[in-house]
C-alpha positions as CSV (number, residue, x, y, z in Angstrom):
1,X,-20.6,-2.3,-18.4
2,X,-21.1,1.1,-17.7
3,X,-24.0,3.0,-16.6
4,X,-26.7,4.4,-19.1
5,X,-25.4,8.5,-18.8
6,X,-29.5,8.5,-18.1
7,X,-28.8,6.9,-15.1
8,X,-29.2,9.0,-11.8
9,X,-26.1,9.1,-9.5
10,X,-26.5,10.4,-6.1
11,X,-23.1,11.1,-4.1
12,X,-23.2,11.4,0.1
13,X,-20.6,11.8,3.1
14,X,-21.1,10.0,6.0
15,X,-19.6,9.6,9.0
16,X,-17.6,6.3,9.9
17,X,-20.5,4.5,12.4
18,X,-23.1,5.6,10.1
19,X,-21.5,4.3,7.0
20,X,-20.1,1.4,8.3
21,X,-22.9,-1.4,7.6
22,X,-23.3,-0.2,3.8
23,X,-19.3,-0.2,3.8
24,X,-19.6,-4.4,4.9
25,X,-22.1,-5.0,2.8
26,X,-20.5,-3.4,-0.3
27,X,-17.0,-4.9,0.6
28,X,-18.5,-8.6,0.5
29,X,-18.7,-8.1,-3.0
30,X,-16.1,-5.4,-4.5
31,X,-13.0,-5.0,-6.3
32,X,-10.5,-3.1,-3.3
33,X,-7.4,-3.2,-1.9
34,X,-6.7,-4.1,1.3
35,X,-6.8,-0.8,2.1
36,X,-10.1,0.3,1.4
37,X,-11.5,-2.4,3.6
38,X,-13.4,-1.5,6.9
39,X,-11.0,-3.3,9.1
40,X,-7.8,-1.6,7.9
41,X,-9.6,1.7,7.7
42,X,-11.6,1.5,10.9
43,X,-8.1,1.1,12.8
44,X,-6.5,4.0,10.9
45,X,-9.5,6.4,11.8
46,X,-9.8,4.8,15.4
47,X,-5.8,5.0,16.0
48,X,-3.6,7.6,13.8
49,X,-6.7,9.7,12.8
50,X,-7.7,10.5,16.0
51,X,-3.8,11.6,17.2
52,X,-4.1,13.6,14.6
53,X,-7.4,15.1,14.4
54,X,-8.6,13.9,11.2
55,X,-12.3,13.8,10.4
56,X,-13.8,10.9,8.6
57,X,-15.6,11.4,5.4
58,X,-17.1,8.1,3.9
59,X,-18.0,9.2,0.6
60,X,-21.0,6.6,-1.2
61,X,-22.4,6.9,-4.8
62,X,-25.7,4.9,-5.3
63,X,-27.8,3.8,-8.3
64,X,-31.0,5.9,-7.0
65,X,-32.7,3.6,-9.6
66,X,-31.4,0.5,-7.8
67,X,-30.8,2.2,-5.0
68,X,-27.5,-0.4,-5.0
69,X,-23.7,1.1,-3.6
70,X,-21.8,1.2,-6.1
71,X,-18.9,3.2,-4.9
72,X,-16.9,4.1,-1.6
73,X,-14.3,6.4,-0.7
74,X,-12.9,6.3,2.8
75,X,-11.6,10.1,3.1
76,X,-10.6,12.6,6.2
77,X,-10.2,15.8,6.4
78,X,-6.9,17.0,7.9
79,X,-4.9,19.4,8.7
80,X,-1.4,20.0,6.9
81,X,1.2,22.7,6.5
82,X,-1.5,25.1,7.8
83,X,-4.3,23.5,5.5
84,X,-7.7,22.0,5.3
85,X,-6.7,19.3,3.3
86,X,-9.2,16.2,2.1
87,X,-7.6,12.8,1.1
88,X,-7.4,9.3,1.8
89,X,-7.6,7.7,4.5
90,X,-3.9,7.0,5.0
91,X,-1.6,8.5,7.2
92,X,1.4,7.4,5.1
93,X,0.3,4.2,5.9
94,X,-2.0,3.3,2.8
95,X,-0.1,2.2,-0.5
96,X,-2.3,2.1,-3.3
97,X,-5.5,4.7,-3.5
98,X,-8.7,3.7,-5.7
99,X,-12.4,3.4,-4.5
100,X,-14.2,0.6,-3.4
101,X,-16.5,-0.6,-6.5
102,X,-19.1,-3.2,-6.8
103,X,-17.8,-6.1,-8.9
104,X,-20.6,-6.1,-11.2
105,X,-18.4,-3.8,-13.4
106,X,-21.4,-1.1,-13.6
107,X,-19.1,2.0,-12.5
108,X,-16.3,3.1,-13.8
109,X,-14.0,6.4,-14.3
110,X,-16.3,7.8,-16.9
111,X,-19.0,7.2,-14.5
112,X,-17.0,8.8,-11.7
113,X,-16.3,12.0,-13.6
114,X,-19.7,12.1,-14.4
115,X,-20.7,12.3,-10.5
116,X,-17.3,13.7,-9.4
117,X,-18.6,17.6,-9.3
118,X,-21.6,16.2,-6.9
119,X,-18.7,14.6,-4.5
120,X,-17.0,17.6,-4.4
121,X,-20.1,19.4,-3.7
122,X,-21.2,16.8,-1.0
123,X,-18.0,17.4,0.9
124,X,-17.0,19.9,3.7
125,X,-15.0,23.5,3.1
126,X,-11.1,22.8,2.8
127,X,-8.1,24.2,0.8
128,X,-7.4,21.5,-1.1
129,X,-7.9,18.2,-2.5
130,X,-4.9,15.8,-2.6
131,X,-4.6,11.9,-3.4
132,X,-1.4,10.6,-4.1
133,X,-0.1,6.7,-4.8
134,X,-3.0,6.5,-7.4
135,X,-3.1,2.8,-8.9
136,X,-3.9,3.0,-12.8
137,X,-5.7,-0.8,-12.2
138,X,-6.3,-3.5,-9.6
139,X,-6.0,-6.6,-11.9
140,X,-8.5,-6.3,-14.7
141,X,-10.3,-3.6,-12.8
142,X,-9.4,0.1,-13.9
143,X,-9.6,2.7,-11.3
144,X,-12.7,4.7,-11.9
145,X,-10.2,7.8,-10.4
146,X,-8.4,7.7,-13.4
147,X,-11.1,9.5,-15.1
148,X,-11.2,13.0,-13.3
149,X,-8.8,15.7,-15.0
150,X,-5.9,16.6,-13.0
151,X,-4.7,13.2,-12.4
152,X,-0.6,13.5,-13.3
153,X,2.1,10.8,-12.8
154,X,3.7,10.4,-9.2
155,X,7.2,10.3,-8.4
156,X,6.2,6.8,-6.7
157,X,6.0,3.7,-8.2
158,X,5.5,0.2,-6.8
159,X,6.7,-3.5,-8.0
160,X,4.7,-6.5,-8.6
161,X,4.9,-10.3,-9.1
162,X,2.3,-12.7,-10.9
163,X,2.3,-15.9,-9.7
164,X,1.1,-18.7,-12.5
165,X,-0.8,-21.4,-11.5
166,X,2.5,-23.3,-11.2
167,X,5.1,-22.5,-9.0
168,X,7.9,-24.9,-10.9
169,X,7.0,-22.3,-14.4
170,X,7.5,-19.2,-12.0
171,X,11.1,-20.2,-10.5
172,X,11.9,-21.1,-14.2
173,X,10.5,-17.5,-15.2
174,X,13.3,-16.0,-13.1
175,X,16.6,-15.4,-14.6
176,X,19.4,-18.2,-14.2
177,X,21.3,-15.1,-11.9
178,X,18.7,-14.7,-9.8
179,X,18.0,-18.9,-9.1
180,X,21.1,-19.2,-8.7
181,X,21.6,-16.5,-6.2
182,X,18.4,-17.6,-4.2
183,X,19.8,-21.1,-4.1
184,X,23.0,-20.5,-2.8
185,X,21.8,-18.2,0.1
186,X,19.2,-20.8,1.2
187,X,22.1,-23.3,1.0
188,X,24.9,-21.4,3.0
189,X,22.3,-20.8,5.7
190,X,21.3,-24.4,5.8
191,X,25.2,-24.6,6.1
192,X,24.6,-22.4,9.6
193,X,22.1,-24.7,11.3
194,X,18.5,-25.3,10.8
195,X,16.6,-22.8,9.0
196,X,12.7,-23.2,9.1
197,X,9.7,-20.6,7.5
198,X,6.6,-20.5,9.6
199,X,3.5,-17.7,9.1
200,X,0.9,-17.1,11.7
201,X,-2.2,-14.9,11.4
202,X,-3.8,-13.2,14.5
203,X,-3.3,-14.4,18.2
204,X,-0.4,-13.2,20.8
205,X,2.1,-15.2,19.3
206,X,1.5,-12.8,16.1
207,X,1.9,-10.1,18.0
208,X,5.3,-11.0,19.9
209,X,6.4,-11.2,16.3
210,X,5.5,-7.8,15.6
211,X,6.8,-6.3,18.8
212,X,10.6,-8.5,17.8
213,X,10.1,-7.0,14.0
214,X,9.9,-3.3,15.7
215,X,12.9,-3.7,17.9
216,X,15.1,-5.2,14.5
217,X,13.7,-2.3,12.4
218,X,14.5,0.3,15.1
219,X,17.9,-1.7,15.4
220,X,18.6,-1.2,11.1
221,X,17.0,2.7,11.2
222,X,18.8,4.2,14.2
223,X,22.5,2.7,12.5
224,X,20.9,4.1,9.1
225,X,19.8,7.2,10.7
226,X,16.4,7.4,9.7
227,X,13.1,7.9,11.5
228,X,10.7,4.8,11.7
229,X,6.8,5.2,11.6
230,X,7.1,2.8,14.4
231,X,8.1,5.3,16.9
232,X,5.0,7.3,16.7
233,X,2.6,5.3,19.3
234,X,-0.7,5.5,17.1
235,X,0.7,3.8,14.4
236,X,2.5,1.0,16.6
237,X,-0.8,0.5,18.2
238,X,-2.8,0.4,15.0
239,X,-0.1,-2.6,13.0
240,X,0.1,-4.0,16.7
241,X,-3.9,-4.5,16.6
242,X,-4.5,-5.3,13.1
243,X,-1.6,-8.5,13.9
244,X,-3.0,-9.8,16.7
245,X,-6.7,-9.3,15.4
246,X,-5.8,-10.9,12.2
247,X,-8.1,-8.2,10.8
248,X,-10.4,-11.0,9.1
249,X,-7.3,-13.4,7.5
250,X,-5.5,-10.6,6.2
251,X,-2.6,-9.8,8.3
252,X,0.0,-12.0,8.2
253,X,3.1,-12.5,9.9
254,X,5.9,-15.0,8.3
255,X,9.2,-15.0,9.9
256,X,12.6,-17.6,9.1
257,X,14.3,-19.5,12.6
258,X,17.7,-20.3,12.5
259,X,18.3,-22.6,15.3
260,X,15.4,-21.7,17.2
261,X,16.0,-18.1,16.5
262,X,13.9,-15.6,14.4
263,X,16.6,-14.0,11.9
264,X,14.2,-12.3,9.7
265,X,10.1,-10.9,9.1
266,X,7.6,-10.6,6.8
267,X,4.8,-8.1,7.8
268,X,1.7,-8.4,4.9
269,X,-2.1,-8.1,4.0
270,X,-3.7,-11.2,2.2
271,X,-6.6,-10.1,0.4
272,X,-7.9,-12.2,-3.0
273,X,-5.1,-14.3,-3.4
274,X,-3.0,-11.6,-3.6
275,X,-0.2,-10.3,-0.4
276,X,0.6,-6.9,0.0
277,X,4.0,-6.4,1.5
278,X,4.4,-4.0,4.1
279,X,7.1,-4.9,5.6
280,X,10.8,-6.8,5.6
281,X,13.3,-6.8,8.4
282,X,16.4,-9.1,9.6
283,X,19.4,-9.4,12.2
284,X,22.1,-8.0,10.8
285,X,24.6,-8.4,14.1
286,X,26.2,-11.7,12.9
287,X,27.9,-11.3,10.1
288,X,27.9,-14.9,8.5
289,X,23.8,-14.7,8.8
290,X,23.7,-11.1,6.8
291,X,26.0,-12.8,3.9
292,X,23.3,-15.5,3.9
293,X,20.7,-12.7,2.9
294,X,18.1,-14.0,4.9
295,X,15.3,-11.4,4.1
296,X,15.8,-12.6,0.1
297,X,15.3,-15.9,1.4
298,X,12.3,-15.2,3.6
299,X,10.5,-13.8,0.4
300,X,10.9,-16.7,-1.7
301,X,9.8,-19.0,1.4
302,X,6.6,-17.0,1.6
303,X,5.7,-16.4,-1.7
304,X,6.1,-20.2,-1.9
305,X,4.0,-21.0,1.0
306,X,1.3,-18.4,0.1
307,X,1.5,-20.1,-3.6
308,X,0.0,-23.4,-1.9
309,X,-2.7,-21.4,-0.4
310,X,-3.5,-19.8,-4.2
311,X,-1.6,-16.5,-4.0
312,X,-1.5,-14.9,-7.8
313,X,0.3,-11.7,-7.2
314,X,2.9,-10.7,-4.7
315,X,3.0,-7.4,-4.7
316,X,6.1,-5.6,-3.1
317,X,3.9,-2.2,-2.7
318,X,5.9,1.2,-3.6
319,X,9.6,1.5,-3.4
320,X,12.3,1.1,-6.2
321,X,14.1,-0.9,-4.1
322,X,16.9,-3.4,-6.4
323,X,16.1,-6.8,-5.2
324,X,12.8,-6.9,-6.3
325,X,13.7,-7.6,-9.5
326,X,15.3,-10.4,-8.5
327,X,11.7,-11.8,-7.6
328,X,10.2,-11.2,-11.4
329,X,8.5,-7.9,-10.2
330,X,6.7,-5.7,-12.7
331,X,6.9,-2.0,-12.1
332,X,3.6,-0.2,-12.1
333,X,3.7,3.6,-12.0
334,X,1.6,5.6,-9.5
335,X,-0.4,9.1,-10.1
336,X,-1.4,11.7,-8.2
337,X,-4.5,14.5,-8.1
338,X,-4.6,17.7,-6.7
339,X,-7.4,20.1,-6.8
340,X,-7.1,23.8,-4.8
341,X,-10.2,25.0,-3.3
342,X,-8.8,28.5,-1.8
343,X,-5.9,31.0,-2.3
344,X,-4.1,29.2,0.1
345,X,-4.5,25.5,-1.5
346,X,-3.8,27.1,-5.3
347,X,-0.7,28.6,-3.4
348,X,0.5,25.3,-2.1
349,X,0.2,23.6,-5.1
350,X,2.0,26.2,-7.2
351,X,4.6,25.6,-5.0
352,X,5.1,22.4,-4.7
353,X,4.5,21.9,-9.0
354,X,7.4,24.5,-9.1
355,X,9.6,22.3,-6.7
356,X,8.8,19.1,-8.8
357,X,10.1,21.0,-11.9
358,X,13.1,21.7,-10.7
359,X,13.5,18.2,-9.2
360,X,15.3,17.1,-12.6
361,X,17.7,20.1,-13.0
362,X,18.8,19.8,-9.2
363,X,19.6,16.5,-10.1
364,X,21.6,17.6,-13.1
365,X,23.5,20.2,-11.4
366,X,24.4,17.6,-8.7
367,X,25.7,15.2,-11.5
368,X,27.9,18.0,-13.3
369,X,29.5,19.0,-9.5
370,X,30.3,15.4,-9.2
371,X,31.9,15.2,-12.5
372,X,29.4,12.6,-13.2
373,X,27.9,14.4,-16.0
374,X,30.7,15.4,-17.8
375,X,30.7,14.0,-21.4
376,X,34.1,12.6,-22.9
């Protein structure tokens, strides 16, 4: 239900410390993803915000009638490219972008676009206003963002997997290709020695795991040649303290032995019965054990093992990567906002509007240079 368009909507920014017990006290009882929650956002603010200068800006809209929360944005101002930018709380680090809204279902997007001019008001001078990775939904929930104008589809998308209640009618949902090509990986790495799944959330042991996954994923970038979020020292220490915290349940690590030995890791948020998958790495220096696919058969093990505990949704988080349809996963497309507030911020975002423009013909000039395009 939405609120009466008589009802009276306030809209304040706070700072982190001050907003933090109304933050708790709204999150016992909202729709959010993992990463709207004090304890992921606390450590981004605490750890990458702070290397970078970011300001925290806790946006709350209240029911002055009820005087109940019904809304919370965690935001920082930043800057980038030489501009006072406001967004999410992210750091690169954040996958999906809504508010955190009471459950009772009494705000929603028309509600937020109603208020959405006093937020903007409420918050400090910058150059622009940017939030990408947009989620249309969280399950039944619609994104209240999804009513301000501006909002236009992202070049990101992210993948998906509902669980049903019974795991037997989920492995029979998958095509026969894809059973079959989970069950003979699982069965020429039983053909290797003993394979065994295990998960663990919080403690040191969690963290040793984290500090092995950050030496395989350095391993696999460096021979790729790409940089790693790892390397920069705020963001190892903030994933370093969220494992071995546990940050309330939610992060978990689940890794496959072989023999004793730790041939592949899971890295995710469990939050409402559903996991957020941040990250997937293996050993890839023995040949026999990289034909085996051992990530592929990590995921099944831990979607299977999170099943037990009531999991629903295994969400892959953004990336088009081609094994995730292997898994059943739905694609969900992702939006973006952007709103100049200066010469400078309507120059940026001229600019970067052009670039995505021409996105699709640099593409087809590529294809017709690589004869790729040519008809006949």
């Amino acid at each position: 239900m939405m609120l009466a368009p008589n009802r009276t909507l306030s809209a304040q920014v706070l700072g982190l410390h001050e907003a933090l017990p109304r933050w708790r006290a709204l999150q016992e009882q909202a729709v959010a993803t993992p990463f709207q929650t004090h304890e992921w956002c606390t450590g981004l603010y605490d750890g990458p915000g702070r290397a970078q200068g970011a300001e925290p800006l806790i946006v709350l809209i209240r029911d002055e009638a009820s005087g109940q929360d019904l809304c919370l944005m965690p935001l920082m101002r930043i800057r980038r490219a030489g501009l006072r930018v406001i967004t999410f709380a992210d750091f690169g680090l954040s996958d999906y972008i809504l508010p955190m809204v009471a459950a009772s279902g009494r705000f929603g997007k028309a509600d937020l676009a109603r208020v959405w001019p006093r937020v903007l008001e409420a918050l400090p001078r910058a150059d622009l206003v940017h939030f990408d990775k947009i989620v249309s939904h969280l399950e039944e929930t619609e994104n209240p963002l999804m009513g301000i104008c501006g909002l236009h589809e992202s070049d990101l998308s992210s993948w998906y997997a509902p669980l049903p209640e019974n795991w037997g009618d989920y492995e029979m949902g998958l095509s026969k290709q894809s059973r079959r090509a989970l069950r003979r990986r699982a069965y020429k790495l039983a053909e290797l020695g003993q394979a065994k799944h295990f998960m663990v959330c919080g403690g040191e042991d969690a963290g040793r795991m984290f500090e092995t996954l950050r030496k395989v994923r350095k391993e696999r970038f460096d021979a790729l040649g790409r940089q790693d979020v790892l390397d920069d020292p705020a963001i190892y220490d903030f994933y370093r303290g969220l494992v071995v915290s546990g940050a309330s349940g939610m992060a978990i690590m689940s890794a496959l032995k072989l023999n004793g030995e730790i041939i592949a890791h899971v890295f995710g948020l469990l939050h409402r019965q559903r996991f957020y998958m941040l990250a997937l790495t293996f050993r890839s220096e023995s040949e026999a054990i990289a034909k085996c696919s051992p990530a592929l058969v990590l995921v099944h093990e831990t979607m299977g093992a999170l099943h037990k505990k009531g999991l629903r949704i295994y969400d892959f988080t953004i990336g088009d990567e081609r094994y995730k349809r292997m898994f059943g996963a739905i694609n969900e497309p992702l939006h973006e906002y952007m709103l100049p507030l200066s010469l400078k911020g309507r120059a940026y975002m001229a600019a970067k509007m052009a670039r995505k423009r021409l996105r699709p013909l640099k593409a087809r000039l590529m294809q017709l240079r690589s004869g790729k395009g040519k008809g006949g």
